[in-house]
VEXVEXBA-903059 format. One record per residue (C-alpha): x, y, z; residue number from 1; chain; residue in one letter. Coordinates in nm, 3 decimals. Each point is the difference from the previous one (the first is absolute). Layout:
! residues N
{site {X,Y,Z},NUM,'A','A'} ...
//
This chain:
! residues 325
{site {6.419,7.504,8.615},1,'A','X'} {site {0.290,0.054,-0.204},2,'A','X'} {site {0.128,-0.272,-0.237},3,'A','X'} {site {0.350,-0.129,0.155},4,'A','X'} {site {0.245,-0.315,-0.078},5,'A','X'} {site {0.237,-0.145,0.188},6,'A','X'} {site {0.379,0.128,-0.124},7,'A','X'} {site {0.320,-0.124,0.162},8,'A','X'} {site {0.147,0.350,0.039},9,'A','X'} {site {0.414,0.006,-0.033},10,'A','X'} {site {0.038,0.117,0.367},11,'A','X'} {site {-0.128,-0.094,0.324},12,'A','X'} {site {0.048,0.220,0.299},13,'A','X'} {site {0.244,0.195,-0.171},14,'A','X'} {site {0.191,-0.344,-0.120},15,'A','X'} {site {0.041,-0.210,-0.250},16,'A','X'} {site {-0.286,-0.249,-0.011},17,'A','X'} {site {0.157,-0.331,-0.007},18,'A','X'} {site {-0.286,-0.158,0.114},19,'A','X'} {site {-0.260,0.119,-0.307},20,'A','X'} {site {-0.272,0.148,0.264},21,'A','X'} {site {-0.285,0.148,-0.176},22,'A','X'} {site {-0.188,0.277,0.009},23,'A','X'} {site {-0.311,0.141,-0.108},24,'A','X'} {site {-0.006,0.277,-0.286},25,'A','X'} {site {-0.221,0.206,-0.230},26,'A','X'} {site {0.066,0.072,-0.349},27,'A','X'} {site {0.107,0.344,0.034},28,'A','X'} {site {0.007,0.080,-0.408},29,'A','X'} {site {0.236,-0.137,-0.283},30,'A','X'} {site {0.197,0.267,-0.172},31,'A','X'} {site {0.243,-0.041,-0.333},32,'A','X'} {site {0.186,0.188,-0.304},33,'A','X'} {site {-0.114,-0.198,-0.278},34,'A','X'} {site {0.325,-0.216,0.069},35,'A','X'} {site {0.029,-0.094,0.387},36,'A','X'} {site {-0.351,-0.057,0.226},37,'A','X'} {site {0.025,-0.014,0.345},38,'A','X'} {site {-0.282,-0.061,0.267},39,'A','X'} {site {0.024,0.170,0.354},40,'A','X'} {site {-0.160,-0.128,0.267},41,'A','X'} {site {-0.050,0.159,0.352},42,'A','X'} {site {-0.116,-0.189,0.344},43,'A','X'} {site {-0.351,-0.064,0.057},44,'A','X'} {site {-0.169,0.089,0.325},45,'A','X'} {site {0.143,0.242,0.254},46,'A','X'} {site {0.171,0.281,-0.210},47,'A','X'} {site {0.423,0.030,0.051},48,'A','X'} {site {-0.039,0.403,0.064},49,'A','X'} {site {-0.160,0.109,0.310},50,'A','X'} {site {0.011,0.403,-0.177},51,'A','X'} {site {-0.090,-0.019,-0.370},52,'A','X'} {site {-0.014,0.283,-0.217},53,'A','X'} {site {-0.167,-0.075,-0.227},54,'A','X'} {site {-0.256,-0.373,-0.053},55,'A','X'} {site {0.250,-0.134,-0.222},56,'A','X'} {site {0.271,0.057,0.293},57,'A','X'} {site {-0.129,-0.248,0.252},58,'A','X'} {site {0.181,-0.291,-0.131},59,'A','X'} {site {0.368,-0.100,-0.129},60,'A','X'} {site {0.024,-0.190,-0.313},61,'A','X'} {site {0.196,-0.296,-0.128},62,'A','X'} {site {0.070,-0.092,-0.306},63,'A','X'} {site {-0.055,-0.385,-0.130},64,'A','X'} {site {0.310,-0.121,-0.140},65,'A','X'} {site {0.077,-0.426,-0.111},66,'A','X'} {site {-0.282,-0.102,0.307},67,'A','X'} {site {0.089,0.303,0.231},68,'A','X'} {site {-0.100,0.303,0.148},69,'A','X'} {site {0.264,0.229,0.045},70,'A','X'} {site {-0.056,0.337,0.166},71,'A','X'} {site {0.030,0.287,-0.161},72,'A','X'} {site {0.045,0.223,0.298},73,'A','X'} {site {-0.313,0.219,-0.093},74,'A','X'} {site {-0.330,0.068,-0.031},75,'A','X'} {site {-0.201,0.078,-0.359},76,'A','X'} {site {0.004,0.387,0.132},77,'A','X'} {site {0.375,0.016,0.047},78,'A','X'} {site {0.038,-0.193,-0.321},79,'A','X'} {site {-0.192,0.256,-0.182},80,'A','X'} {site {0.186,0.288,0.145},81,'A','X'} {site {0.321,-0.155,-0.083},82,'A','X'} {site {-0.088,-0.058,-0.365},83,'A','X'} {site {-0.212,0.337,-0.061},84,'A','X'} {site {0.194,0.291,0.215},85,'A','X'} {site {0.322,0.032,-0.267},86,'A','X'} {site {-0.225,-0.023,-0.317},87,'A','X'} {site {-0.214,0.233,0.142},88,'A','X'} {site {0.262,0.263,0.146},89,'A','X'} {site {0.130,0.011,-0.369},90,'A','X'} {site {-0.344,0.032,-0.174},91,'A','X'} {site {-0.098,0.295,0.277},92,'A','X'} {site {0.360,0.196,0.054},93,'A','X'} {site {0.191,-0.133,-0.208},94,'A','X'} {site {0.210,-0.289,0.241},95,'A','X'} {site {-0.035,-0.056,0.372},96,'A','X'} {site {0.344,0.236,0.048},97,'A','X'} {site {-0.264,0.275,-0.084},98,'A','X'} {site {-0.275,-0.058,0.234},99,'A','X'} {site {0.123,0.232,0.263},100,'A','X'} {site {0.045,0.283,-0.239},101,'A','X'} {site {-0.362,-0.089,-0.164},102,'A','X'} {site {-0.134,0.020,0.336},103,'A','X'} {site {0.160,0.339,0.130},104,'A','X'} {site {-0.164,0.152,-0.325},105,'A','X'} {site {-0.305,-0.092,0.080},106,'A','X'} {site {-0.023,0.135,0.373},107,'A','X'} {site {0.116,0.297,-0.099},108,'A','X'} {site {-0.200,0.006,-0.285},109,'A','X'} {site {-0.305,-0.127,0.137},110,'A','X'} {site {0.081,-0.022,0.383},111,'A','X'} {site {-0.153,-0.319,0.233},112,'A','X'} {site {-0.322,-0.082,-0.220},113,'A','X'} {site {0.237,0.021,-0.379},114,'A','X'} {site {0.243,-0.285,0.145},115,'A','X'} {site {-0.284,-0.234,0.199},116,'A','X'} {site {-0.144,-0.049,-0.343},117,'A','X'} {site {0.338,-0.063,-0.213},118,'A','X'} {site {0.048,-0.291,0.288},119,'A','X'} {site {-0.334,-0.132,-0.053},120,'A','X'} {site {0.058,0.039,-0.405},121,'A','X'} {site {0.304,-0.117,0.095},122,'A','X'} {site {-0.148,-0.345,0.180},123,'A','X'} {site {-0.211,-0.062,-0.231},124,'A','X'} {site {0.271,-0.010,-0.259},125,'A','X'} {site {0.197,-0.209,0.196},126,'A','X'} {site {-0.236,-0.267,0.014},127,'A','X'} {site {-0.090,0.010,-0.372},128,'A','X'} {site {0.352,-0.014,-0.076},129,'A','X'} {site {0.103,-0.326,0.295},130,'A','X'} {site {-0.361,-0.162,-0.109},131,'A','X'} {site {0.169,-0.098,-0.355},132,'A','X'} {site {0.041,-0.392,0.045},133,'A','X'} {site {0.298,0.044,-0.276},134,'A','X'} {site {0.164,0.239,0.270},135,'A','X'} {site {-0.075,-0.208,0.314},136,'A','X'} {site {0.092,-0.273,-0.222},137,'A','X'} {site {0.373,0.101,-0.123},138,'A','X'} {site {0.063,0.165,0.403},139,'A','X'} {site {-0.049,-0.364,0.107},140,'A','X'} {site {0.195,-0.151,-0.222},141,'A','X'} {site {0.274,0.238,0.081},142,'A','X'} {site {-0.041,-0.084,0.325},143,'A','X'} {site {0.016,-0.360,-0.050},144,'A','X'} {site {0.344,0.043,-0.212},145,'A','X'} {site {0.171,0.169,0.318},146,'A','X'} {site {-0.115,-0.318,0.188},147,'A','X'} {site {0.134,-0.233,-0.253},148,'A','X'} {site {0.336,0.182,0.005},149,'A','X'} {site {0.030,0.019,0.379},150,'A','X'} {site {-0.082,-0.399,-0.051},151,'A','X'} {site {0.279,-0.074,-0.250},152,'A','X'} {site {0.249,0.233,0.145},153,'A','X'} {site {-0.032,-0.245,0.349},154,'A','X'} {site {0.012,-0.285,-0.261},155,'A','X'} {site {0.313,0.097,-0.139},156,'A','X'} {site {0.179,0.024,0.340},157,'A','X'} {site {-0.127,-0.319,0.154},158,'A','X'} {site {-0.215,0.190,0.262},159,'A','X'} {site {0.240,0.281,0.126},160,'A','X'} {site {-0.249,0.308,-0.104},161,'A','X'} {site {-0.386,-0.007,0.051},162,'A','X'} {site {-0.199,-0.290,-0.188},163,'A','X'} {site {-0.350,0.145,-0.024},164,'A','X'} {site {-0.232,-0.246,-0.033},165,'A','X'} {site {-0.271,0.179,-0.248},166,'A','X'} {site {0.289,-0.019,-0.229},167,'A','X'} {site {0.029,-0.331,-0.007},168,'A','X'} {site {-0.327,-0.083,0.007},169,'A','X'} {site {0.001,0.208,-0.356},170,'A','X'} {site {0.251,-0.217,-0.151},171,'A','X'} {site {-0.174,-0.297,0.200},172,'A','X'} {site {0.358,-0.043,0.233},173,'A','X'} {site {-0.155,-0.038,0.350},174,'A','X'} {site {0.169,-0.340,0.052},175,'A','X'} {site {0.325,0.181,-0.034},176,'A','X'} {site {-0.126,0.325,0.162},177,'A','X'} {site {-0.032,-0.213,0.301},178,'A','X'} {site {0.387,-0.150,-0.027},179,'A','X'} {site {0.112,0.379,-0.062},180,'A','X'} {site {-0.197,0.100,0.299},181,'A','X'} {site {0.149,-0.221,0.252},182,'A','X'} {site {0.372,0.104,-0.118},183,'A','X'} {site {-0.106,0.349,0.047},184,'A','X'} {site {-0.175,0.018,0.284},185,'A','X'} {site {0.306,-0.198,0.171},186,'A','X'} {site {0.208,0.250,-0.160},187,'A','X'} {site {-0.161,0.259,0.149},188,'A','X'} {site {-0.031,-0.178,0.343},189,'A','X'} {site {0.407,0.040,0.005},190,'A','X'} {site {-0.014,0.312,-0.116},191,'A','X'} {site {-0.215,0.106,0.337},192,'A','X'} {site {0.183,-0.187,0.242},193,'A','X'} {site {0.310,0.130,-0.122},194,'A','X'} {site {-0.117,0.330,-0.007},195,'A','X'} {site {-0.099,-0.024,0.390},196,'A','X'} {site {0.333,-0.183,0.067},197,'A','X'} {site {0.139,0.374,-0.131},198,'A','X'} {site {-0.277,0.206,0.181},199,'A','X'} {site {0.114,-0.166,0.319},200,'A','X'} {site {0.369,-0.026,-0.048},201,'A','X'} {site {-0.065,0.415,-0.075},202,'A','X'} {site {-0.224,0.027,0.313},203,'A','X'} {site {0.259,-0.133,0.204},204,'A','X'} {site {0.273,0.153,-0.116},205,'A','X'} {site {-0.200,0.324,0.045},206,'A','X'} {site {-0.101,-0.066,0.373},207,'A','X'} {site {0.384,-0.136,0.077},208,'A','X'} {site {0.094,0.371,-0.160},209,'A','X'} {site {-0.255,0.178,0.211},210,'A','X'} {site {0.079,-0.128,0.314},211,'A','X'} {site {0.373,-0.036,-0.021},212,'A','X'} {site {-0.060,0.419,0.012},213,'A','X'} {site {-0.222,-0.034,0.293},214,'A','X'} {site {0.246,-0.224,0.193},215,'A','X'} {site {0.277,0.239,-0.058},216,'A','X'} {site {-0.204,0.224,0.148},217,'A','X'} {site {-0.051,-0.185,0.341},218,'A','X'} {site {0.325,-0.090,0.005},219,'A','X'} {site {0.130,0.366,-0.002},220,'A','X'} {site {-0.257,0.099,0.222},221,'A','X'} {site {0.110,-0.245,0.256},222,'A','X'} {site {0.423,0.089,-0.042},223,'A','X'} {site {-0.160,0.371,0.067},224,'A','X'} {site {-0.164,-0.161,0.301},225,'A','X'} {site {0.325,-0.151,0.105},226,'A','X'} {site {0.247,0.227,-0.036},227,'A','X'} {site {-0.217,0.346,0.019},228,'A','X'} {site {-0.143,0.232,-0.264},229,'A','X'} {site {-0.335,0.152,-0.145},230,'A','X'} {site {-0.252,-0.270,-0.079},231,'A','X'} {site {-0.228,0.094,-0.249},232,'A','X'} {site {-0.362,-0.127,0.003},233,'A','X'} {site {-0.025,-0.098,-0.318},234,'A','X'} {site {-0.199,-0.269,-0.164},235,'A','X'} {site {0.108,-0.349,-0.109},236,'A','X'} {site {-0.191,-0.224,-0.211},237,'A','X'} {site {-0.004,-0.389,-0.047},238,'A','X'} {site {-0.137,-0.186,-0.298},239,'A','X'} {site {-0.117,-0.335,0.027},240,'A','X'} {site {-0.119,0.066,-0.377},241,'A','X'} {site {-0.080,0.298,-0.231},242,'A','X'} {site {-0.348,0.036,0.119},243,'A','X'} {site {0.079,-0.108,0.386},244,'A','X'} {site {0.218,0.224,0.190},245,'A','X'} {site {0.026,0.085,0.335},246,'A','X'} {site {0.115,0.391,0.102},247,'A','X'} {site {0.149,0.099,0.334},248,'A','X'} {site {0.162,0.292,0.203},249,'A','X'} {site {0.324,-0.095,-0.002},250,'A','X'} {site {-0.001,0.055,0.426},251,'A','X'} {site {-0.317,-0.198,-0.014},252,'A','X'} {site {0.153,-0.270,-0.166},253,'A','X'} {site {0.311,-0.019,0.201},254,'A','X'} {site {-0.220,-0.014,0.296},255,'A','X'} {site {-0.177,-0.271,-0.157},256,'A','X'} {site {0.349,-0.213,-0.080},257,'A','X'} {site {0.103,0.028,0.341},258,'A','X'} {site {-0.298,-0.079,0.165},259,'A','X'} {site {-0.136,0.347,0.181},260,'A','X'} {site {-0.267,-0.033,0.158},261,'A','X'} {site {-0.156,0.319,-0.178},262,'A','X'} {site {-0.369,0.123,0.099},263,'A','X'} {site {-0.201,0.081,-0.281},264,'A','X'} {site {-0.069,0.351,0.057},265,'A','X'} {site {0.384,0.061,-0.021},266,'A','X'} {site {0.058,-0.198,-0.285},267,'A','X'} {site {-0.233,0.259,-0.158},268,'A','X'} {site {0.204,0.307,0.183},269,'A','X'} {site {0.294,-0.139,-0.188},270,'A','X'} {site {-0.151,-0.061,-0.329},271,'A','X'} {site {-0.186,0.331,0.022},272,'A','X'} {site {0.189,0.217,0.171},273,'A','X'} {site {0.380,-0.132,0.034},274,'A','X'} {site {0.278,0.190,-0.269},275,'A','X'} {site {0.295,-0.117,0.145},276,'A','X'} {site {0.153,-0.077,0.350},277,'A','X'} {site {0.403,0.062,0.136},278,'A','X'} {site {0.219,-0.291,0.112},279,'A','X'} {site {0.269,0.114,0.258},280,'A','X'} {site {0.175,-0.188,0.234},281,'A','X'} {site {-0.228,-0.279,0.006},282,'A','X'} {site {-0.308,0.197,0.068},283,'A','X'} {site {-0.263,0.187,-0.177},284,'A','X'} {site {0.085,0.358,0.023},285,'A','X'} {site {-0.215,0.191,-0.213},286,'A','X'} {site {-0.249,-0.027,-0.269},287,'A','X'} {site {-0.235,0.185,-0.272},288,'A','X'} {site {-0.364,-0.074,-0.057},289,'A','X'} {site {-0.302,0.195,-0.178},290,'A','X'} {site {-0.125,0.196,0.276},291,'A','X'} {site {-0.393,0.058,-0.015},292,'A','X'} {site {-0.215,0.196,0.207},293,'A','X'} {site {-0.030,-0.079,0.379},294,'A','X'} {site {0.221,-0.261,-0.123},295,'A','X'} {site {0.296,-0.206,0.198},296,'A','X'} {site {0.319,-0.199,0.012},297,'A','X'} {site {-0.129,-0.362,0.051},298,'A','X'} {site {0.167,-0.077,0.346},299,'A','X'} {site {-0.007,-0.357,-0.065},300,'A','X'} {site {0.179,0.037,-0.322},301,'A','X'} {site {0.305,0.107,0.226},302,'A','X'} {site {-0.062,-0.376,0.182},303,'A','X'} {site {-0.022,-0.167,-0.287},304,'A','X'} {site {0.290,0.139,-0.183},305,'A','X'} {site {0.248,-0.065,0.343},306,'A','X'} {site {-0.082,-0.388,-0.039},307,'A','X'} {site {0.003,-0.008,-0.385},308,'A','X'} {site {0.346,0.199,0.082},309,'A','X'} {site {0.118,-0.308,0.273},310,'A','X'} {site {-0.108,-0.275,-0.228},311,'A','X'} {site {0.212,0.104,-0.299},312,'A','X'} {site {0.288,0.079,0.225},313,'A','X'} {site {-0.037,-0.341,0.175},314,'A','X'} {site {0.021,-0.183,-0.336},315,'A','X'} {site {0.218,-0.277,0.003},316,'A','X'} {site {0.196,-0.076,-0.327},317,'A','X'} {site {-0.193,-0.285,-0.080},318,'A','X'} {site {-0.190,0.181,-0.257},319,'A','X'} {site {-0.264,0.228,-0.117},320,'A','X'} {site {-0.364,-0.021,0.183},321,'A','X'} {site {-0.273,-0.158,-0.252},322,'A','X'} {site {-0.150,0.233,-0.273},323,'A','X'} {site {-0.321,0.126,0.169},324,'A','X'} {site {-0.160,0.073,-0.335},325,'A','X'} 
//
């Protein structure tokens, strides 16, 4: 059994753990440069990748800072590749810009076999290189000095950018991480509600737009019902949101607002099969549809359109019938 301790790690469930729970870790190794040691822990148990490339890829590690673990956001395999692949790319061609050229070479110099063993030289090199505890060592710290400058920067401004908490834990701040914090993550609470005050102020704005057009549309198809004309059967559509629309013929629709009683094969004649019908004198005198094979005028579209025609004309003045949409 492997020989664990019980660490308060800085974060619990992805938070800040205010209330110090523990947690049982392994000594992972303890790297320095002759000037700055750290130790790096990792979990003990179950490992945190379920697809590890490597042995030394199956857990993340944290670093121990002032009673701490904060994580490091990577295994001992990443960490080597991240300290070994520039050293190496300059040692083998000369600077990672180079690597595609040094590889094109080789497969035409060589072909498949000359480049799969300049990547396994390659590897190996790599890990030589990000194996150097004085390299893993100064990558951390550098590391560590971003956090302490994200840190400060939210110290500076009383909250208003990003206080990161392994930061603070550096310069031993977490008291006043936690003040920060709270003034930024109510600052950022505003921010989203105002943002989807906007998105909806927008969204409405957009629908009101939208169907202004469509009910301009059923209004001048119903004047061309009134007073005679071509009615095309075009489409309308109404927007109850962005995402949420509803899309009509625009003779299905008026049927709809006036209350035809429409069967449902015909309301798929018109949709279908309907281009436009002729107003005159109060009747429906002609119209143009997509003819198909052994296909025919829908005789009860010529009902339907006579009492859609007798509704609008018996109207009264008292207003518009209700949107159907």
């Amino acid at each position: 059994m492997e020989n664990s301790k019980l660490m308060t790690p800085l974060f619990y469930d992805g938070m800040f753990n205010r209330e110090g729970r523990r947690m049982r870790a392994v000594l992972e190794k303890e790297i320095s440069d002759g000037t700055q040691t750290y130790r790096l822990w990792r979990a003990a148990g179950k490992p945190d990748l379920d697809y590890p490339r490597a042995e030394n890829d199956k857990y993340v590690l944290h670093i121990e800072i002032n009673g701490y673990l904060a994580p490091l956001g990577m295994t001992d395999f990443s960490l080597i590749d991240i300290c070994g692949f520039e050293p190496a790319a300059k040692k083998l061609y000369g600077g990672k810009d180079q690597r595609g050229k040094w590889i094109d070479s080789l497969r035409e110099s060589g072909g498949y076999d000359a480049v799969s063993a300049a990547l396994t030289e390659e590897k190996k090199e790599i890990e030589r290189c990000g194996s150097d505890p004085t390299r893993q060592t100064e990558y951390i710290r550098d590391l560590l000095d971003g956090h302490v400058s994200t840190y400060l920067k939210s110290k500076e401004n009383g909250g208003q950018t990003f206080p990161d908490f392994t930061g603070a834990l550096v310069v031993n701040e977490l008291a006043r991480c936690v003040e920060l914090s709270a003034v930024y993550r109510a600052k950022q609470q505003a921010e989203e509600t105002a943002r989807r005050t906007r998105i909806a102020e927008e969204e409405k704005a957009y629908c009101e737009a939208q169907n202004k057009e469509a009910e301009k549309a059923v209004s001048a198809a119903i004047q061309i019902i009134r007073e005679g004309g071509i009615l095309k059967n075009e489409t309308v559509k109404f927007y109850r949101s962005r995402c949420d629309s509803s899309v009509y013929s625009i003779v299905n629709y008026l049927m709809r607002l006036y209350h035809i009683d429409v069967p449902l094969r015909t309301q798929g004649w018109i949709n279908e099969k309907l281009c436009s019908t002729t107003i005159k004198d109060g009747k429906c005198e002609y119209l143009q549809y997509y003819r198909a094979r052994n296909g025919r005028v829908s005789q009860k579209f010529f009902d339907c359109m006579r009492e859609l025609i007798r509704a609008v004309a018996e109207q009264t003045s008292a207003g518009e019938p209700t949107n159907a949409a």
